[in-house]
C-alpha positions as CSV (number, residue, x, y, z in Angstrom):
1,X,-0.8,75.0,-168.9
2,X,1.3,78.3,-169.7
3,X,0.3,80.6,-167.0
4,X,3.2,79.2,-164.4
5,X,5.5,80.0,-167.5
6,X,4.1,83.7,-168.2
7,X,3.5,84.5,-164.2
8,X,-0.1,84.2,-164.5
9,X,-2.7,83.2,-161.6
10,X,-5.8,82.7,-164.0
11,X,-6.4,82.1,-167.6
12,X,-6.3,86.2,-168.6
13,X,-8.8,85.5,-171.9
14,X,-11.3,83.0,-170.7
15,X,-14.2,83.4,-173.3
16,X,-16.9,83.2,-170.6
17,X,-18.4,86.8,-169.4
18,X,-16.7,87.3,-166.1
19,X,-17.7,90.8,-164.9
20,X,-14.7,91.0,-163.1
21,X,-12.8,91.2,-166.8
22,X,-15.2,94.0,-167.9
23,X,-13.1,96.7,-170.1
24,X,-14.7,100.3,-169.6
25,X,-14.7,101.9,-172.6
26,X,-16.6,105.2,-173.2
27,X,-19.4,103.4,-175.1
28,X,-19.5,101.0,-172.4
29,X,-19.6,103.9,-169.9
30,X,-22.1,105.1,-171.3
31,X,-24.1,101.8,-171.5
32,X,-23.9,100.8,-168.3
33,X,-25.3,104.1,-167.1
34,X,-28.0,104.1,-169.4
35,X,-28.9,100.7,-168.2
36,X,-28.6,101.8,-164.1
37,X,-30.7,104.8,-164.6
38,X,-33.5,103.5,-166.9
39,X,-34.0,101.0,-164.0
40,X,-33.6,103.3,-161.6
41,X,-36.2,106.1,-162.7
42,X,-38.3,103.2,-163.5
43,X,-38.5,103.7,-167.2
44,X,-39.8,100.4,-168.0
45,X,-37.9,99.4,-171.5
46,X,-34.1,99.5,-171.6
47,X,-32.5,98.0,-175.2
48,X,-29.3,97.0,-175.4
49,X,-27.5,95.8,-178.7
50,X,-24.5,95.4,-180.5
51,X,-22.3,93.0,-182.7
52,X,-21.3,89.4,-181.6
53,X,-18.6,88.8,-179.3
54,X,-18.4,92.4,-178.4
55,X,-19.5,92.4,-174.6
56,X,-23.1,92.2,-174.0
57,X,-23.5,89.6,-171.4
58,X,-20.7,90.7,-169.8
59,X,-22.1,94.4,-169.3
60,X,-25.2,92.6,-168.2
61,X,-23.0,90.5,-165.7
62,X,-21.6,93.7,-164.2
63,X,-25.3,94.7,-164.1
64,X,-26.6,91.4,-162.3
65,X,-23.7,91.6,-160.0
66,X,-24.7,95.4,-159.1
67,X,-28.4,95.0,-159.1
68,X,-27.9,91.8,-156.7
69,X,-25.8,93.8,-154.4
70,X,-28.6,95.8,-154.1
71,X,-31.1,93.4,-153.3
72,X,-32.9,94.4,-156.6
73,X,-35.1,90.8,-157.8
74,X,-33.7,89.6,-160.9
75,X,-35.0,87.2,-163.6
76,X,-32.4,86.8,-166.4
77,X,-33.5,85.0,-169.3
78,X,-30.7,83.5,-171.3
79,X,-32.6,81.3,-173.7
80,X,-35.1,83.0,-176.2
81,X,-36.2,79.3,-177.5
82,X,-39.6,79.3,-175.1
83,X,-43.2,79.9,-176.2
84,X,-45.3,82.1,-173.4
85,X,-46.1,79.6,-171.7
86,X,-42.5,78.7,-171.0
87,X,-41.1,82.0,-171.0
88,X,-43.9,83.0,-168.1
89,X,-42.9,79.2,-166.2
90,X,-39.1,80.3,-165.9
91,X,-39.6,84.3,-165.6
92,X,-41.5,83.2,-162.3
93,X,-38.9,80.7,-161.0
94,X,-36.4,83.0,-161.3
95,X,-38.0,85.4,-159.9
96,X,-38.9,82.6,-156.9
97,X,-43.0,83.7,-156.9
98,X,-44.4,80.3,-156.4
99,X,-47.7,79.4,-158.1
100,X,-49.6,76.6,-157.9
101,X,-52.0,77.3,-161.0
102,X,-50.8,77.4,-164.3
103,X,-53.2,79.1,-165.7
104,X,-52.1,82.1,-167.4
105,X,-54.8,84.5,-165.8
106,X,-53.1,83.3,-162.2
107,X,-49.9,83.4,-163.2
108,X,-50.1,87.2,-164.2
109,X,-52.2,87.9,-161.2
110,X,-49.5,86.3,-158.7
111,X,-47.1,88.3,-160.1
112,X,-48.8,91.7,-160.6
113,X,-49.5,91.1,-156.8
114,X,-45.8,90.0,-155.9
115,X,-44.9,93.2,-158.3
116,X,-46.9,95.5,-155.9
117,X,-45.9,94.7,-152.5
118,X,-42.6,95.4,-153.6
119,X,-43.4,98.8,-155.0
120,X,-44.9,99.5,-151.6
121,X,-41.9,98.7,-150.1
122,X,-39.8,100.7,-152.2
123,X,-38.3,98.0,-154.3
124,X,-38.5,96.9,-157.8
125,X,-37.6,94.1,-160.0
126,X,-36.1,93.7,-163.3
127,X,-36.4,91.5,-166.0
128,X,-33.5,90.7,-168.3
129,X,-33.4,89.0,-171.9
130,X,-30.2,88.0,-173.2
131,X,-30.3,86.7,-177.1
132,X,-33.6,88.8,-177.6
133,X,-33.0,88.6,-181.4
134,X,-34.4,85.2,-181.1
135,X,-37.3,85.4,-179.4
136,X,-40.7,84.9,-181.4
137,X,-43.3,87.9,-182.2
138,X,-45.4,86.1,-179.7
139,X,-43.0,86.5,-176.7
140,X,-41.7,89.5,-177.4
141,X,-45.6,90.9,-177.7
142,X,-46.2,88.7,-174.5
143,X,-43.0,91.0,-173.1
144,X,-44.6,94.1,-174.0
145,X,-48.3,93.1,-172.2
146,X,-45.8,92.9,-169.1
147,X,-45.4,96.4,-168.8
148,X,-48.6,97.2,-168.1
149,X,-48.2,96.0,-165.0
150,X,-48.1,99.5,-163.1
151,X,-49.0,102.2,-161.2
152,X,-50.7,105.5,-162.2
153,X,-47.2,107.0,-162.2
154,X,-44.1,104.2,-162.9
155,X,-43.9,100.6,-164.1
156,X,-43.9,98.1,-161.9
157,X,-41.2,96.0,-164.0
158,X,-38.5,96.9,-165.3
159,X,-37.4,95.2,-168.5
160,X,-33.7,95.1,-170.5
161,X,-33.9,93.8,-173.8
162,X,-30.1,92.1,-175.1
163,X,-29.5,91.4,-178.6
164,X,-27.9,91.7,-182.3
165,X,-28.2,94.4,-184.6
166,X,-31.0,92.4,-185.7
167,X,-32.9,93.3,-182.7
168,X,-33.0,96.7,-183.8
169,X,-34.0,95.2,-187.6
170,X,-36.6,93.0,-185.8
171,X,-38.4,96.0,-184.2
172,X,-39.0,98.0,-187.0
173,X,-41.6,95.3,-188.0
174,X,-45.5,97.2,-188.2
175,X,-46.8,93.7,-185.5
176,X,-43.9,94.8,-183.0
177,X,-44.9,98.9,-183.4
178,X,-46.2,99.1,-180.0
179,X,-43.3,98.0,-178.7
180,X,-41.0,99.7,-180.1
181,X,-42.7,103.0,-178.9
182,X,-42.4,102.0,-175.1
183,X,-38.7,101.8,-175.7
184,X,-37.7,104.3,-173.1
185,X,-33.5,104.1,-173.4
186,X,-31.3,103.1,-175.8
187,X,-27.8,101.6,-175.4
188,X,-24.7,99.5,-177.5
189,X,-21.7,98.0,-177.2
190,X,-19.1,98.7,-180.0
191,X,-15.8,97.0,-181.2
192,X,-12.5,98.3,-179.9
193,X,-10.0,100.7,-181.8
194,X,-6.6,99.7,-181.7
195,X,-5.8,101.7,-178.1
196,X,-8.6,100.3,-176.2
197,X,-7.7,96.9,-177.7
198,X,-3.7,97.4,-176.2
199,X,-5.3,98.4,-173.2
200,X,-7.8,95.8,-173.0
201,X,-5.0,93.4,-173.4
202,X,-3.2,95.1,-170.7
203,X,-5.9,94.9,-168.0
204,X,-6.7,91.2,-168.4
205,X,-3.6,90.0,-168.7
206,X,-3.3,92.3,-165.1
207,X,-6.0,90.8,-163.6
208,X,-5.1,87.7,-164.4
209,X,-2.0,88.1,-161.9
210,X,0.7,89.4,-164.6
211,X,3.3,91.4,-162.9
212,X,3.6,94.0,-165.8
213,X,6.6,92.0,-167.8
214,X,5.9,92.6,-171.4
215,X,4.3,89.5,-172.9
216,X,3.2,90.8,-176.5
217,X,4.7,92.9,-178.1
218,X,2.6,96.1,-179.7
219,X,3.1,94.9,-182.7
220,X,1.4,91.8,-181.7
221,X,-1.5,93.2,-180.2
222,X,-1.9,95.8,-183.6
223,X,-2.3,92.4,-185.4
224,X,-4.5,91.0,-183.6
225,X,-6.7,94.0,-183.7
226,X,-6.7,93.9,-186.9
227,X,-7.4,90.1,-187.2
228,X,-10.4,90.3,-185.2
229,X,-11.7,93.8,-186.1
230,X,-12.2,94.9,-182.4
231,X,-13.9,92.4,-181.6
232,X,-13.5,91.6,-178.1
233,X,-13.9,88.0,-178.0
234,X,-12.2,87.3,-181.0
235,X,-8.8,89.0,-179.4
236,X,-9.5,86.8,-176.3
237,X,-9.4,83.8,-178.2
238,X,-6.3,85.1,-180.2
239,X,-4.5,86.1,-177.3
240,X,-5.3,82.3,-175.7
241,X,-3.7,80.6,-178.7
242,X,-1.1,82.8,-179.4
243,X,-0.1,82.1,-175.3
244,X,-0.5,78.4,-176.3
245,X,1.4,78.5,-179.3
246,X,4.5,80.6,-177.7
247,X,4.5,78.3,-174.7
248,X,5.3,74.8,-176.9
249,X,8.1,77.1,-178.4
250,X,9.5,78.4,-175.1
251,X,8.9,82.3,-176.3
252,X,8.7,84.4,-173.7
253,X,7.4,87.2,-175.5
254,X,5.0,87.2,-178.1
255,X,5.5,88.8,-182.1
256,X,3.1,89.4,-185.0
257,X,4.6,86.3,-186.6
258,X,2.8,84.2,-183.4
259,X,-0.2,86.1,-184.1
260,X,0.4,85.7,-188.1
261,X,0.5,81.9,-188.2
262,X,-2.7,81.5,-185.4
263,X,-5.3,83.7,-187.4
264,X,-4.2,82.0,-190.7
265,X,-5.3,79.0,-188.9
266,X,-8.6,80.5,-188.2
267,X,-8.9,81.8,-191.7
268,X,-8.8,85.4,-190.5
269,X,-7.8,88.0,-193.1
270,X,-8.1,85.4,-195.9
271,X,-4.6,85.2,-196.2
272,X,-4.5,89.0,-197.7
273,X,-4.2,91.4,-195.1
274,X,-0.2,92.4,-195.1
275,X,1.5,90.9,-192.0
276,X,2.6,93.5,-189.2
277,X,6.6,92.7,-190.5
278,X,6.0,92.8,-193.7
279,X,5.7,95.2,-196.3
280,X,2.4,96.3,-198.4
281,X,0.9,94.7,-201.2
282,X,0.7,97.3,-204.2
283,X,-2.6,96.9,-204.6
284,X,-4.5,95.0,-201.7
285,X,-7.4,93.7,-201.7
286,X,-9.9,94.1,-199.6
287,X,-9.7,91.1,-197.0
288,X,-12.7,88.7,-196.5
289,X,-13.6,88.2,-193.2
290,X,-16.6,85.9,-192.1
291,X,-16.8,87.1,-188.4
292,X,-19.5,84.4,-187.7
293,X,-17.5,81.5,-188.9
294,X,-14.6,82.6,-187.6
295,X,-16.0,83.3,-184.1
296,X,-17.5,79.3,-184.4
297,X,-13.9,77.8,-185.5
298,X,-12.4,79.7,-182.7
299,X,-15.2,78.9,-179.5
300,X,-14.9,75.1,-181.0
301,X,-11.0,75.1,-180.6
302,X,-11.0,76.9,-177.4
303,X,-13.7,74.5,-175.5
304,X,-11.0,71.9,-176.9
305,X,-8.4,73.4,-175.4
306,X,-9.9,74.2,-172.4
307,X,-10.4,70.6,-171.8
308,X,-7.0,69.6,-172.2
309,X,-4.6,69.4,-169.1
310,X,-1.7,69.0,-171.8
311,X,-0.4,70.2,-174.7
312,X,-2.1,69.9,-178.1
313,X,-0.1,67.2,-179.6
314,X,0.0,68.4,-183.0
315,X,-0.4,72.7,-184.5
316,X,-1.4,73.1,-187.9
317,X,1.8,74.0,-190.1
């Protein structure tokens, strides 16, 4: 729709996780590495967590992507809504051990067996749970029984654990104690600060074919991070209306007022955080923000858009 008119190959702020968008910050750095080497001493429990929207599945992506170019067996599990018996059905199809019985004795024998031979030929295999704020005490219990499929010396599988701070709240529950203590490594994802966010902006819209030409203007991009709070998918879905919105005016280069007029649609700020060309209220106060809502209204417009080949027929005023 706009990306002939801006020089673009691809859409630069595609919600979905592509790896190949991945923005290395320090934090993610540093995640990414403690995710690679818990797997790769063997440590057994790797937990990942941070806010929503700020990059978790696509870390784990980048980590699928590495771990598969390594011919490393992978099970990623991206629905927590199973009981055992489900999650154990699609942990071994997606790990492709067949089993003809299933029987839960059998099914954990099969794949303590399947888990073996690979040790003895050097390999491992890791286990990853996206959304693992969600899963039941059961499961996550059931998760826990897993690693005691091992060796003298090392686990046999390797396990990453992906969720919400409520994860972390979850955990600290007495049933889940033992579970908790096998947690080897620790890593998290944070929001952006306002540098990482103009470089973040720079690199997608890069990789997305742009051939450097401005296209927002700082400004611009320091209102969006405040809009969004850092929050990486919240700027990519600013970013994609703001494009949309500049496009049906013909404006080659985005300002805050673009950015301005798309988060009041989206009821970011509330209204009361002072626009990036405009002065400061005497007395501000403090600007509501439901990040939850607001990440709902803007995934529901976006699939929209998405699905159009044209333009929206009508903006909001």
């Amino acid at each position: 729709m706009y990306k002939e008119f801006y020089g673009l190959r691809a859409n630069p702020f595609n919600v979905n996780p592509d790896p190949r968008y991945l923005f290395l910050t320090r934090h993610t750095e540093e995640a990414l590495a403690c995710l690679t080497y818990g797997i790769q001493s063997r440590k057994g429990f790797v937990l990942l967590t941070g806010e929503v929207g700020t990059g978790k599945t696509t870390l784990i992506n980048k980590l699928l992507e590495w771990l598969r170019l390594q011919q490393v067996a992978t099970a990623f599990i991206f629905n927590p809504r199973m009981n055992v018996p489900q999650f154990l059905d699609y942990m071994m199809a997606d790990f492709g051990i067949p089993c003809d019985s299933r029987a839960k004795s059998q099914v954990l024998l099969r794949l303590y067996n399947w888990l073996l031979d690979r040790y003895r030929a050097g390999e491992t295999a890791v286990l990853i749970v996206d959304e693992a704020q969600s899963l039941s005490d059961e499961v996550l219990e059931e998760i826990r029984l897993l690693t005691n499929l091992e060796t003298f010396t090392e686990k046999l599988l390797q396990i990453v654990l992906v969720g919400q701070p409520e994860l972390e709240q979850k955990l600290k529950q007495p049933q889940l104690r033992q579970l908790r203590q096998r947690l080897t490594l620790r890593a998290k994802t944070h929001p952006l600060t306002l540098d990482e966010t103009e470089a973040y902006v720079r690199q997608r819209l890069r990789i997305a074919g742009s051939n450097g030409q401005q296209i927002f203007e700082p400004e611009a991009v320091a209102a969006m991070h405040r809009y969004a709070h850092g929050i990486p998918r919240v700027i990519n879905l600013l970013c994609e209306h703001c494009l949309v919105s500049a496009f049906v005016d013909q404006q080659r280069v985005i300002g805050p007022v673009v950015v301005d007029g798309v988060a009041r649609d989206f009821d970011l700020g509330d209204g009361t955080a002072a626009s990036a060309t405009s002065a400061p209220a005497a007395n501000p106060e403090p600007a509501k923000f439901d990040l939850a809502e607001a990440l709902r209204s803007l995934a529901t417009l976006a699939d929209r858009l998405r699905g159009e080949d044209d333009l929206p027929k009508e903006r909001k005023p």
